[in-house]
Steps between C-alpha positions, in 0.01 A plus 500: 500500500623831436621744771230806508584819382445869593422556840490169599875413409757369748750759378243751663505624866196305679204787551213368632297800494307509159624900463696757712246759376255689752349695254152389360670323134210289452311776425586515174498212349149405677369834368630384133348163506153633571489750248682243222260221613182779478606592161491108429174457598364776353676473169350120460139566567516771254662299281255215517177699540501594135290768543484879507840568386369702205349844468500705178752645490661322790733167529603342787884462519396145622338398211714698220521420244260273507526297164237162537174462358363524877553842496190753574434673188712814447793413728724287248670812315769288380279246367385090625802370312563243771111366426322273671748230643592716819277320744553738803447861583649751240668647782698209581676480146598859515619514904786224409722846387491685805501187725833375365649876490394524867614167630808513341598866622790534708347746742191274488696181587606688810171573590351185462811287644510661823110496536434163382775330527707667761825451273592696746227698651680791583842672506684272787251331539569110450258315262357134583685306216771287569666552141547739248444442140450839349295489190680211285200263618197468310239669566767755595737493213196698274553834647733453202203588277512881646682665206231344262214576755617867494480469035158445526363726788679771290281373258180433741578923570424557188155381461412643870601861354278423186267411744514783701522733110207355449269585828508886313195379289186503600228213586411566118832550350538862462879597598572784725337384821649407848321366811688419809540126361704675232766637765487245695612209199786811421655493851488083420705505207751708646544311836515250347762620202714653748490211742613295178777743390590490860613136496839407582499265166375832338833697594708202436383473141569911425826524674659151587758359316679814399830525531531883494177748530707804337454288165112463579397845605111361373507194728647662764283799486206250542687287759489782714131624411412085610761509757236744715225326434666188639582658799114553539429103372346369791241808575413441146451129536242594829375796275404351183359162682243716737386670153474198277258406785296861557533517098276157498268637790408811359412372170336220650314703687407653217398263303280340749328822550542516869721838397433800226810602302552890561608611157641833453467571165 
């Protein structure tokens, strides 16, 4: 059997005490687990329900672009090229994008470790597991996917902001209207562009590998631009989340009828 790793290795001084910390760390990642495991819950009934995820001119973020013959007339703005042979919720199809950008994302993976998993919980804090393995395990070893996650929620941004282009027309077509749906689907698209551009993969692609910046004034002009966002990647990750979420409320809301959509003009 092989000797345990980490904390629990005999090269290590024998601590009994779980932490040396008197401040309140478990705060945190408690705090993160309920609001990650809310957003879970949430996300899959609305996913599942099928219903009221469409208003003219309004599209959940959930449910776009929705692209199956199941969806409500009006809503599929790309077209039902996927058909009929999609035997779950539209939503489902679409949600695999964000999901695997999300899951994937190193801020993300610290979130979720040290909630879920307690890989470690905390900063000096030592974690349950009696080994060490990194992410070279399956299912582990598919955070590799992140770059390629990030290519198509570049992508996914695109439609949102279409989306969100869109919401300027009214019920009947006409451009040059907004309601508060309308600004509501704008502040989506760009949370959730700059919590993209904000990736750590993101700046890696614009300004790794370079042996000199001097001969890339371009790249590194952008580096830097992304280099500030990145510094602001995890309050994007919690920002964009909570509005993917009040984006789907408010339009469900909407939808249902329970809610009127102010519109300005």
């Amino acid at each position: 059997m092989a000797a345990p790793t980490g904390t629990q290795s005999p090269t290590r001084a024998r601590i009994t005490a779980r932490s040396l910390r008197t401040d309140r760390w478990w705060v945190y990642p408690s705090f993160t687990a309920l609001v990650l495991l809310a957003f879970v819950v949430y996300a899959t009934y609305r996913a599942f329900v099928g219903e009221h995820y469409f208003i003219e001119p309004y599209l959940t973020p959930l449910y776009s672009p929705c692209v199956t013959t199941e969806c409500v007339e009006g809503s599929a703005h790309l077209g039902t090229w996927v058909g009929d042979w999609w035997p779950l919720s539209p939503a489902v199809l679409i949600l695999i994008i964000p999901l695997s950008l999300r899951l994937t994302c190193y801020y993300y993976r610290k979130a979720y470790y040290r909630s879920f998993w307690m890989s470690p919980p905390a900063c000096a804090v030592a974690e349950p597991h009696r080994r060490y393995t990194g992410e070279t395990r399956f299912p582990l070893i598919l955070q590799n996917i992140h770059r390629y996650a990030l290519y198509l929620a570049l992508a996914y941004n695109v439609l949102l902001t279409y989306d969100a282009v869109m919401s300027f027309k009214s019920p009947e077509g006409e451009w040059g209207h907004m309601g508060l749906g309308s600004l509501i689907l704008v502040v989506n698209a760009v949370l959730l562009g700059l919590y993209s551009l904000s990736c750590h993969s993101c700046r890696h692609i614009i300004g790794g590998r370079l042996r000199s910046f001097s001969k890339h004034p371009v790249r590194y002009r952008a580096w830097g631009m992304v280099s500030v966002l990145n510094g602001r990647h995890a309050q994007l990750a919690w920002a964009s989340l909570v509005w993917v979420a009040f984006t789907d409320f408010y339009i469900w809301m909407v939808a249902s009828g329970t809610w009127s959509d102010p519109r300005f003009f």
